[in-house]
C-alpha positions as CSV (number, residue, x, y, z in Angstrom):
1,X,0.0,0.0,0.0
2,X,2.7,2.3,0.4
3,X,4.3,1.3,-3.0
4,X,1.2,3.0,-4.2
5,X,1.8,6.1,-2.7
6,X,4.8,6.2,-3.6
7,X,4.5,5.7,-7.3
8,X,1.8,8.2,-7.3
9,X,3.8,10.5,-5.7
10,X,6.8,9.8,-8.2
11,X,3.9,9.9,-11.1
12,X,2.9,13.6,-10.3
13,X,6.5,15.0,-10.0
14,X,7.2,13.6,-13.3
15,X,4.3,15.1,-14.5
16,X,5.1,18.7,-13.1
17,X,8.6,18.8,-14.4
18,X,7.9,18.6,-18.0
19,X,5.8,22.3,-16.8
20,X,9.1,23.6,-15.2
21,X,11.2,25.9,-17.7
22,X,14.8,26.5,-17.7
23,X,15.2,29.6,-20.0
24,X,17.9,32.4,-19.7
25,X,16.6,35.2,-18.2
26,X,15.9,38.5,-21.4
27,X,18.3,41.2,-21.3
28,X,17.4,44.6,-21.7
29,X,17.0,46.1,-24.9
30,X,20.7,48.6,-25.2
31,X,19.7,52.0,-25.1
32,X,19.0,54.0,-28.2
33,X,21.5,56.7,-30.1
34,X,21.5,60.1,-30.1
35,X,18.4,61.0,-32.2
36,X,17.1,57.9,-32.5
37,X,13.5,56.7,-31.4
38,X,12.5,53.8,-29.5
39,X,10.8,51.0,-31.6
40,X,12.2,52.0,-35.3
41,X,14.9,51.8,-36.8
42,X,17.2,54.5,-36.7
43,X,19.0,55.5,-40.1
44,X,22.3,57.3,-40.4
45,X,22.4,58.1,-44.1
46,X,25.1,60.5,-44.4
47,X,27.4,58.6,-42.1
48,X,28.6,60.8,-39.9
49,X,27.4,58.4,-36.7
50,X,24.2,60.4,-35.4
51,X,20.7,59.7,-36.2
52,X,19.4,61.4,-39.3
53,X,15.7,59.8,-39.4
54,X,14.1,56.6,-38.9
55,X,12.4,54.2,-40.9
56,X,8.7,52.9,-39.4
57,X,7.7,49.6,-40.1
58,X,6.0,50.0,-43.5
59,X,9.4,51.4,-44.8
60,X,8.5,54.5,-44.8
61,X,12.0,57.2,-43.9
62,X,11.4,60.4,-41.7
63,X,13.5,62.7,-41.7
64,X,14.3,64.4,-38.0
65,X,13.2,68.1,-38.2
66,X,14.8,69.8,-35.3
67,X,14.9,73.5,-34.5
68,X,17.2,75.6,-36.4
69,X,20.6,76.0,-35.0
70,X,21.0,79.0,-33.0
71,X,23.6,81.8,-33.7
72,X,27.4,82.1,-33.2
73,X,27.9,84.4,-29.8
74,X,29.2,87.9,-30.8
75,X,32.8,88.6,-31.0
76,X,34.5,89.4,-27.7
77,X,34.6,93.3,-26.9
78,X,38.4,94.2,-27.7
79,X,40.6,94.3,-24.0
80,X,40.8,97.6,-22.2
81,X,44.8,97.1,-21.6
82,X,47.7,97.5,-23.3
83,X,48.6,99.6,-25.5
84,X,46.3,102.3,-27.4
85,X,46.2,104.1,-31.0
């Protein structure tokens, strides 16, 4: 009688460990480029290493329109030293 226990016993682990799983653990994504936006993929076309658009996933490019750049700071005033005219 305890034979049958037993056997049960053995029956229903065997059952359970075809359920267990023994999978690596998913790393995080790596982050994304300067630029770039999360879930497309980012496209450098002139090859100078930063993100110039992105392609969506029916192939479609877009271009990244940012703000214009802003302008150069003035010249520095000329020193009040040294020597004059």
């Amino acid at each position: 009688m305890q034979y049958k226990y037993l056997a049960l016993a053995a029956g229903g682990l065997l059952a359970l460990s075809a359920c267990s799983k023994n999978e690596a653990p998913v790393t995080s994504a790596p982050p994304v480029g300067p630029g770039a936006i999360a879930g497309t993929v980012a496209a450098d076309r002139d090859g100078d290493g930063y993100v110039d658009g992105y392609y969506t996933a029916d192939g479609i490019y877009h271009a990244v329109q940012g703000p214009p750049c802003p302008p150069p700071p003035p010249p520095p005033a000329p020193s009040r030293r040294g020597e004059r005219g």
